[in-house]
C-alpha positions as MATLAB code, in Angstrom:
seq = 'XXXXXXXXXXXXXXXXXXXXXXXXXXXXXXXXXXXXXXXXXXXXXXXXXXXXXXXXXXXXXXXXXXXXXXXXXXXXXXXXXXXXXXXXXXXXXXXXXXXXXXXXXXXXXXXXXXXXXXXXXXXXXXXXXXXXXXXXXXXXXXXXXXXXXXXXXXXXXXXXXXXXXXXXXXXXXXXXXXXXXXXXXXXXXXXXXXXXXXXXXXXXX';
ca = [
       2.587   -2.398   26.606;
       2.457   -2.606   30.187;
       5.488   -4.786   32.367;
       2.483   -7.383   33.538;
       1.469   -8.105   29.818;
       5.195   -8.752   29.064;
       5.537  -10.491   31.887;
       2.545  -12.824   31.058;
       3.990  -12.752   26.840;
       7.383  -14.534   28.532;
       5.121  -16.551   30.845;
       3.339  -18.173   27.819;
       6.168  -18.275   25.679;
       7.789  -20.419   27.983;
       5.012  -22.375   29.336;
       2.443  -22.912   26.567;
       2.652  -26.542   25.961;
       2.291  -26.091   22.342;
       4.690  -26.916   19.131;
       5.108  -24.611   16.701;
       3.428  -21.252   18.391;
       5.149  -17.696   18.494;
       4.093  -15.713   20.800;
       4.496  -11.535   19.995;
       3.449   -7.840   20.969;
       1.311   -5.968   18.424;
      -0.095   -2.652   20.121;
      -1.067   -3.159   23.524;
      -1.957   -6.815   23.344;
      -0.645  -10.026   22.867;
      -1.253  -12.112   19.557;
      -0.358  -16.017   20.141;
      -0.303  -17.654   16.880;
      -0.237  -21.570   16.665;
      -1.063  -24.377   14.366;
      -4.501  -24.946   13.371;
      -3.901  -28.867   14.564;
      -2.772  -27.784   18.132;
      -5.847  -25.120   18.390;
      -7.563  -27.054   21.163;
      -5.041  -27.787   23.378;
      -3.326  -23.803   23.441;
      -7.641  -22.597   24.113;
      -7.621  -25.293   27.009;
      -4.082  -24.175   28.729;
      -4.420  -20.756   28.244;
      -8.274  -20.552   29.577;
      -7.348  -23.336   32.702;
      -3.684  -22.292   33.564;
      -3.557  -20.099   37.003;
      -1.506  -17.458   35.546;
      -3.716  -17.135   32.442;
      -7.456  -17.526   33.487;
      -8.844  -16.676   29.865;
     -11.939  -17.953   30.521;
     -14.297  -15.644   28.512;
     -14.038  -16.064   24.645;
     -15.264  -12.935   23.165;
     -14.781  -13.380   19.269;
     -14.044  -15.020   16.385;
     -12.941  -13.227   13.373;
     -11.830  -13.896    9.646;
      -9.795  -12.173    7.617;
      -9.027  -13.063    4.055;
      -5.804  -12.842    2.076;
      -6.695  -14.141   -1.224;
      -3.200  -13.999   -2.631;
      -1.848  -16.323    0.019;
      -2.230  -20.208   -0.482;
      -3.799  -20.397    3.214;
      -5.921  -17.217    2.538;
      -7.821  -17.510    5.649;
      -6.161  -16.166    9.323;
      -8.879  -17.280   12.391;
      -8.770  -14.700   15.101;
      -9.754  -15.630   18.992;
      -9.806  -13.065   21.066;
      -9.708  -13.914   24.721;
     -10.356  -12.120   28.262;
      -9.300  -12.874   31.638;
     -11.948  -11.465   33.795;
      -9.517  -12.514   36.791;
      -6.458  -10.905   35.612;
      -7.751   -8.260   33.456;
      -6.174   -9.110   30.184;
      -6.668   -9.646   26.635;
      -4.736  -12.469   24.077;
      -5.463  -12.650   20.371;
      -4.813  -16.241   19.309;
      -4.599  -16.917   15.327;
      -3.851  -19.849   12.977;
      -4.059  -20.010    9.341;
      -6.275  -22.030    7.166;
      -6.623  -22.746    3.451;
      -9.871  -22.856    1.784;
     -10.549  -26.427    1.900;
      -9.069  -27.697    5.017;
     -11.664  -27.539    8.214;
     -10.141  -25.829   11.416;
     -10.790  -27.574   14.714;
     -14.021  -26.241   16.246;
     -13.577  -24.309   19.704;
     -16.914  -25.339   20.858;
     -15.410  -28.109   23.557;
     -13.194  -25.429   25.492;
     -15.980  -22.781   25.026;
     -19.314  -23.113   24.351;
     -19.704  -19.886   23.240;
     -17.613  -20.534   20.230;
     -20.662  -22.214   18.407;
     -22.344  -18.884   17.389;
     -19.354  -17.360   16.423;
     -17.525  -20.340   14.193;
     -21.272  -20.141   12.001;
     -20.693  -16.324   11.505;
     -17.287  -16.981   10.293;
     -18.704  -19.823    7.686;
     -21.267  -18.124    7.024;
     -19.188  -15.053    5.880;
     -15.918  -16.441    4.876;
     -16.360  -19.855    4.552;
     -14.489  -21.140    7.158;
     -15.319  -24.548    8.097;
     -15.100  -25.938   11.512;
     -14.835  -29.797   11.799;
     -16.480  -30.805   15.107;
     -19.365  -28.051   15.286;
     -22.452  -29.235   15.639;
     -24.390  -27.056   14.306;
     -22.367  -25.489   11.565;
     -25.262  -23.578    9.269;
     -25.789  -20.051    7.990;
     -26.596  -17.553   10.866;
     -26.580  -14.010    8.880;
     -27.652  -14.782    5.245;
     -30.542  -16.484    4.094;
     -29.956  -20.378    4.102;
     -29.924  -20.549    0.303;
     -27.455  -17.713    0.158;
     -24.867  -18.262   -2.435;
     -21.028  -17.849   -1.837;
     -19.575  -15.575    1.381;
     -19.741  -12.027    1.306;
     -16.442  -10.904    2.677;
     -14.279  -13.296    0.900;
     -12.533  -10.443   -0.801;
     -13.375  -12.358   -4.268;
     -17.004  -11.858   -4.157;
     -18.802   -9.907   -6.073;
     -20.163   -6.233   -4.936;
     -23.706   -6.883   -6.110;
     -23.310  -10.798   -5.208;
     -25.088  -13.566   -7.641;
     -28.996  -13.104   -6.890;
     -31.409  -10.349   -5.590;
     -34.188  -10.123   -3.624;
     -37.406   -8.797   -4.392;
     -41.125   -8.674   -3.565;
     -43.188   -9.752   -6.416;
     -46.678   -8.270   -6.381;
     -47.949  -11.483   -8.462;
     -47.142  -13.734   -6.219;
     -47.635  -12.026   -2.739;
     -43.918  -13.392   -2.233;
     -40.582  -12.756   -1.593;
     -38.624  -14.102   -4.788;
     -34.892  -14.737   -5.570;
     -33.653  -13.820   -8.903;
     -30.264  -13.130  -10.613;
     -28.621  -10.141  -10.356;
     -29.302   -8.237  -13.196;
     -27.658   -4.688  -13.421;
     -29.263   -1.471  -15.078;
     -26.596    0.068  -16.382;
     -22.382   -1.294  -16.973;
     -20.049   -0.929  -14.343;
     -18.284    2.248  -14.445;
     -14.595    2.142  -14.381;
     -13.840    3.913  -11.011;
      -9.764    5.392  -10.506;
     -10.165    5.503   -6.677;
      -7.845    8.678   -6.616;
      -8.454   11.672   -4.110;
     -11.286   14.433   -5.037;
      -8.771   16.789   -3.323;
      -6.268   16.119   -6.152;
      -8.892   16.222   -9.447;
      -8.538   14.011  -12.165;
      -6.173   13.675  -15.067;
      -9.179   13.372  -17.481;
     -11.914   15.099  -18.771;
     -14.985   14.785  -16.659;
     -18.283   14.052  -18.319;
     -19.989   17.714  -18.547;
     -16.481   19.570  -18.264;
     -15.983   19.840  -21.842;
     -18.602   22.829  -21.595;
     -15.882   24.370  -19.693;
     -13.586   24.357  -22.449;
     -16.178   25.131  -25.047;
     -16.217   29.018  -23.035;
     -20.173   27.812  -21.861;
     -21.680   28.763  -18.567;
     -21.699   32.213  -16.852;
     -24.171   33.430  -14.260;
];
């Protein structure tokens, strides 16, 4: 990490008018995580304060922890154009509790807080216009929660009958195989369906 992104890590440690945030180095970036309550007012400083200037908001991201009873860490990531500089700002967030929308310190948070509902089902209490953005509107459950389902609940199709598009449930040709994820490089500890030809003295040229 370069000596002017320390420099601005003790600056905002210091000056960040915020309860409860830590402030620490993880690669070559910052990562400021605070309380979901005290969201707003750490986007506001940190995009309007001179020495920050992180006036361009360019993501939101989710990432689920199931196992955790707030499964849900929200990920800012901020640039100062001015100062050439990046901050990651998190909180955490259960399930059921709404984080505060970013939309009043940056507009362009809108766009980004329906992507995270839409996916992880995040929900952000002062959006306006909080609806699904990459799934189909009747869409059931969020694809990356790490609880879903591979093949999800329904599946599209086109049916010929009805010159439509139509929604049904998921229904699987054949059971789910019992995958071992271990390395082809290091073979498995079973027999293989076919190898038992192998062992019969089968095969040749």
């Amino acid at each position: 990490m370069n000596q002017a992104l320390i420099e601005l890590g003790e600056y905002v440690g210091a000056a960040l008018p915020v309860d409860g945030a830590e402030i620490a180095a993880a690669g070559d970036e910052l990562v400021l995580a605070v309380p979901a309550a005290e969201l707003e007012r750490a986007l506001t400083w940190l995009r309007d304060d001179p020495q920050c200037l992180f006036e361009m908001l360019v993501d939101i991201c989710g990432v689920d922890y199931p196992e955790r009873a707030q499964r849900f860490e929200v990920v800012y990531n901020l640039l100062s154009l001015r100062h050439n500089q990046r901050i990651r700002v998190k909180l955490s967030a259960d399930a059921e509790t709404p984080v505060p929308s970013a939309v009043g310190v940056y507009s362009a948070a809108g766009w980004y807080e329906r992507e995270a509902w839409d996916l992880y089902g995040i929900c952000f209490a002062g959006n306006p216009d909080l609806r699904r953005i990459m799934t189909d509107y009747g869409f059931e459950g969020h694809p990356l929660r790490k609880d879903f389902p591979l093949t999800g609940f329904v599946e599209l199709r086109y049916d010929d009958e009805q010159k439509r598009c139509a929604y049904e449930p998921v229904q699987l040709t054949q059971d789910f195989r019992d995958f071992d994820f271990m390395s082809p490089w290091e073979g498995a500890r079973y027999v293989l369906p076919g190898d038992e030809k192998a062992a019969e003295g089968g095969g040749g040229d």
